[in-house]
C-alpha positions in Angstrom: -4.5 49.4 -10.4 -8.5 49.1 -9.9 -10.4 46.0 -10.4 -12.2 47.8 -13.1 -9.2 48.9 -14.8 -7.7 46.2 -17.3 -3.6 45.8 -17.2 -2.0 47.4 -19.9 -0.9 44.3 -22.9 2.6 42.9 -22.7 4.9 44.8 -24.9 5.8 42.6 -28.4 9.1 42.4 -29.0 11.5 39.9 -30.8 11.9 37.8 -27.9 8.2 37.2 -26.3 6.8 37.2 -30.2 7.5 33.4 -30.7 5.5 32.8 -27.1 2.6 35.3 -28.2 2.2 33.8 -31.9 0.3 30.5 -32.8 2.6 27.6 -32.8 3.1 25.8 -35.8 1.4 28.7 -38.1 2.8 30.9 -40.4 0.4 33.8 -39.0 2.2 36.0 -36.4 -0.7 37.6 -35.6 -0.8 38.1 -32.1 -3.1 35.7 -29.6 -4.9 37.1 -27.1 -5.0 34.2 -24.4 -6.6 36.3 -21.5 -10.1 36.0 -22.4 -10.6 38.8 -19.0 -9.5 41.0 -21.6 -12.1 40.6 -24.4 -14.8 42.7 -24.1 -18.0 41.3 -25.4 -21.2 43.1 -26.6 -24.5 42.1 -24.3 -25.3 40.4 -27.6 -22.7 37.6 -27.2 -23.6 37.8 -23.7 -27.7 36.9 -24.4 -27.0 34.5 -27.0 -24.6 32.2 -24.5 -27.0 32.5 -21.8 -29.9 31.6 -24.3 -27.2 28.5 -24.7 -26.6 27.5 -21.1 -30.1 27.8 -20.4 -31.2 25.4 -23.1 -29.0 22.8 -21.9 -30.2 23.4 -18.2 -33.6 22.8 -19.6 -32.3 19.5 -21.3 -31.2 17.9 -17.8 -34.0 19.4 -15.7 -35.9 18.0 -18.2 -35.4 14.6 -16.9 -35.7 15.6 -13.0 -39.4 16.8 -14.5 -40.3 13.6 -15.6 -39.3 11.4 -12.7 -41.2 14.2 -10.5 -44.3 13.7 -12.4 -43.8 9.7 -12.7 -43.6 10.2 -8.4 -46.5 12.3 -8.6 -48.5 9.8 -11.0 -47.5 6.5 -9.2 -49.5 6.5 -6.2 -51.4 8.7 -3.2 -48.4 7.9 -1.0 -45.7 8.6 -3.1 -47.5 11.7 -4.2 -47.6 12.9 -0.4 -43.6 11.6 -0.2 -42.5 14.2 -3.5 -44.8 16.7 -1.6 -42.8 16.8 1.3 -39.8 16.8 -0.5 -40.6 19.9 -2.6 -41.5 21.9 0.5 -38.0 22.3 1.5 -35.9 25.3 0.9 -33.4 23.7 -1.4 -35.7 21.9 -3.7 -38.0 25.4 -3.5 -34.5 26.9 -4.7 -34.1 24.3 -7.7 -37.6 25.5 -8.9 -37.1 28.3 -8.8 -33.6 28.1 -10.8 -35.8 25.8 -13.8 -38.6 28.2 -13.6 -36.1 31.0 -14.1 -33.8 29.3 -17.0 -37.1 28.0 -18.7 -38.4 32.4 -18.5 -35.0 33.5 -20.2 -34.9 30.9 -22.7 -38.4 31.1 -23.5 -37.9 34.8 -23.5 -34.8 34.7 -25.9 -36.2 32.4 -28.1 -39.2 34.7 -28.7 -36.4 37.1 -29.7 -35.1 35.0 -31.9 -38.4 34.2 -33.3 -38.9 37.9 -33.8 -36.2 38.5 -35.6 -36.2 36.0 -38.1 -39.1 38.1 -39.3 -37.0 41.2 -40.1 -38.1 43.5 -36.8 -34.4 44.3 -34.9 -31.9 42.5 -37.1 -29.3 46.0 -36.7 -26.8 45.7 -34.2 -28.5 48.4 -32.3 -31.8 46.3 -32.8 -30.3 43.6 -31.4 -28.7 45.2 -28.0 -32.1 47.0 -27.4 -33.9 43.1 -27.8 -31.2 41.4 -25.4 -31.5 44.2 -22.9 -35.5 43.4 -23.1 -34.8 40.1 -23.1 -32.8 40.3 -19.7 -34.9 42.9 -18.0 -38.0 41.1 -18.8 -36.2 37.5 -17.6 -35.1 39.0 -14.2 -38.4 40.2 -13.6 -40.1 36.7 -14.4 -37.3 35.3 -11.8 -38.6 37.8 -9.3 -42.1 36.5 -9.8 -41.4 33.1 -9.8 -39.6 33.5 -6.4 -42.6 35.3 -5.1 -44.9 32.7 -6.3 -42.9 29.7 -4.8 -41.9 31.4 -1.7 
């Protein structure tokens, strides 16, 4: 088997069904516990990103703030943050907020523009999130030209 081909589901039969089913349920339904198996539209896929990137944005929120409270305090500790920007991992960090803050921004624009009617269809809403992740890739490419 390939690594792009998906393994074929167990067979049901009386004996696996009781370790397939929910516990403690009277729905014997099967479970799907594999979650490599679920196949999700690049809808699911833009609004979870739209997620983790707003809570990226929450907690480099704060590393923000105590850059420009270093940056505000004095000459000297101005010339200190300075210094410790110009390095290639803190270039990389800034460029990894710059790019979360693009998609989110990005996505919530789409969001925005839905809400007024324009792309609420399914196929509306794959054409936005492709946008949405072409145009976000292309603002991370940008950014990493303009801080490099």
């Amino acid at each position: 088997m390939r690594f792009w081909q998906r393994p074929d589901p167990p067979a049901v039969n009386e004996t696996n069904l009781r370790a397939i089913v929910r516990p403690n349920s009277k729905d014997t339904r099967p479970v799907n516990l594999d979650l490599g198996t679920i196949q999700l539209p690049v809808t699911a896929y833009a609004s979870i990103a739209h997620r983790v990137t707003g809570v990226l944005m929450f907690f480099a929120s704060f590393l923000l703030l105590w850059a420009l409270d270093r940056s505000l305090a004095s000459e000297a500790s101005f010339d200190a943050l300075s210094a410790v920007l110009s390095s290639p991992v803190s270039k990389f960090v800034m460029w990894g907020i710059a790019s979360a803050l693009t998609y989110h921004a990005l996505a919530g624009v789409k969001h925005l523009v839905m809400d007024t009617g324009v792309g609420e269809t399914m196929r509306g809403g794959v054409i936005g999130a492709r946008i949405v992740f072409v145009a976000a890739f292309t603002g991370a490419v940008l950014w990493g030209v303009a801080i490099w």
